[in-house]
C-alpha positions in Angstrom: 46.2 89.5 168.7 48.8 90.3 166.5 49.7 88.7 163.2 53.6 87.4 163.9 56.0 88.5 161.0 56.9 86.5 158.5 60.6 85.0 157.8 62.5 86.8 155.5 64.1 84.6 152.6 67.3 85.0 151.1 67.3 84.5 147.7 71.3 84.4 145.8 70.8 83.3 142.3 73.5 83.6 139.4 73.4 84.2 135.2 76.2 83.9 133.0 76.7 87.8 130.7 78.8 87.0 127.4 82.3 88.4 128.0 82.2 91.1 125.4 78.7 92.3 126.6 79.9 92.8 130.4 81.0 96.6 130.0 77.6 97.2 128.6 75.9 95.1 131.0 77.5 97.5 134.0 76.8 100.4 132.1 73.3 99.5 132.2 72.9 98.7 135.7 74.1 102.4 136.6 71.2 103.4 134.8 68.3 101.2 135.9 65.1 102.8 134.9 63.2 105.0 138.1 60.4 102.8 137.1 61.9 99.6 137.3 63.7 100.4 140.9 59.9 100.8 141.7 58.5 98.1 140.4 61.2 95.8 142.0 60.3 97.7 145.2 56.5 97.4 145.4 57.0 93.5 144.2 58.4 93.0 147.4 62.3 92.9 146.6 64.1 94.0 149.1 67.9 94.6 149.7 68.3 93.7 146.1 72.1 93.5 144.6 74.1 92.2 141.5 78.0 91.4 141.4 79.9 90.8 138.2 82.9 88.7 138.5 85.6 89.4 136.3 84.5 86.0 134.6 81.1 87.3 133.9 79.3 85.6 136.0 76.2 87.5 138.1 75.7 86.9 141.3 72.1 88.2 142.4 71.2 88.5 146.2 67.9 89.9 147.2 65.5 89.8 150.5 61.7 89.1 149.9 58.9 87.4 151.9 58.1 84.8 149.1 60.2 84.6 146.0 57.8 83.1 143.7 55.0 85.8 144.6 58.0 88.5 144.1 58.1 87.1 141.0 54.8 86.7 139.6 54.2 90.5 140.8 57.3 91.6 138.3 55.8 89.3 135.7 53.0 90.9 135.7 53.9 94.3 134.9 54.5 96.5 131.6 58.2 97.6 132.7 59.3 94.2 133.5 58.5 93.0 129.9 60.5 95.5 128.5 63.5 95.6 130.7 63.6 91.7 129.8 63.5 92.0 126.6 66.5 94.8 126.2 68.6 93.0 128.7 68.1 89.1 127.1 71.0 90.0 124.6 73.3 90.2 127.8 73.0 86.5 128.9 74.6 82.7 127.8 72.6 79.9 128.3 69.2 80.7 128.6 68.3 79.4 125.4 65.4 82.0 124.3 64.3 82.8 127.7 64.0 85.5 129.1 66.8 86.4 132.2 64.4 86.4 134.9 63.2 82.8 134.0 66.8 82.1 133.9 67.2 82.6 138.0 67.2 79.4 139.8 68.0 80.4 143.3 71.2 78.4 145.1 70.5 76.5 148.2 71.4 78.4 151.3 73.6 76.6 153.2 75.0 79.2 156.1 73.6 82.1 157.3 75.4 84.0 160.4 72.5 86.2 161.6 
């Protein structure tokens, strides 16, 4: 007997970047470290995108089986750490967090499968 697949979840979160941090913040993304890209991957985020509005808000979206596990496998790894830690200057609001503490995913409301 075979094991049925789990749902998907959506996950859509977004983080404020400080307006004269955004070009540096894009620049950055074009560049994501080979090691991080696999990190993400092998955590179990899937289909993973950012958008920056012209107000500098991010808008995250990724796929994953079970957020909280797809984060506690990035927090557990070396990369992670330090990709925080560069990227922290980027953000308003998270008041000495680090930005992946700062996502709170939205509720879902629609989905058109």
């Amino acid at each position: 007997m075979s094991t049925p697949p789990r749902e998907i979840q959506r996950v859509c979160f977004v983080l404020q970047v400080k307006a004269d941090r955004m070009g540096e913040y894009r620049e950055r993304h074009a560049r994501v470290w080979p090691e991080m890209r696999d990190a993400l991957t092998a955590a179990g985020w899937h289909n993973y995108s950012l958008f920056l509005t012209p107000s500098g808000s991010v808008i995250g979206y990724l796929e994953c089986v079970d957020f909280g596990a797809a984060l506690a496998a990035m927090e557990g790894t070396d990369v992670n750490a330090r990709w925080q830690r560069e990227m922290a200057e980027f953000f308003e609001g998270l008041d000495g967090r680090r930005p992946d503490a700062g996502i709170a995913p939205l509720e879902e409301i629609f989905h058109l499968a």
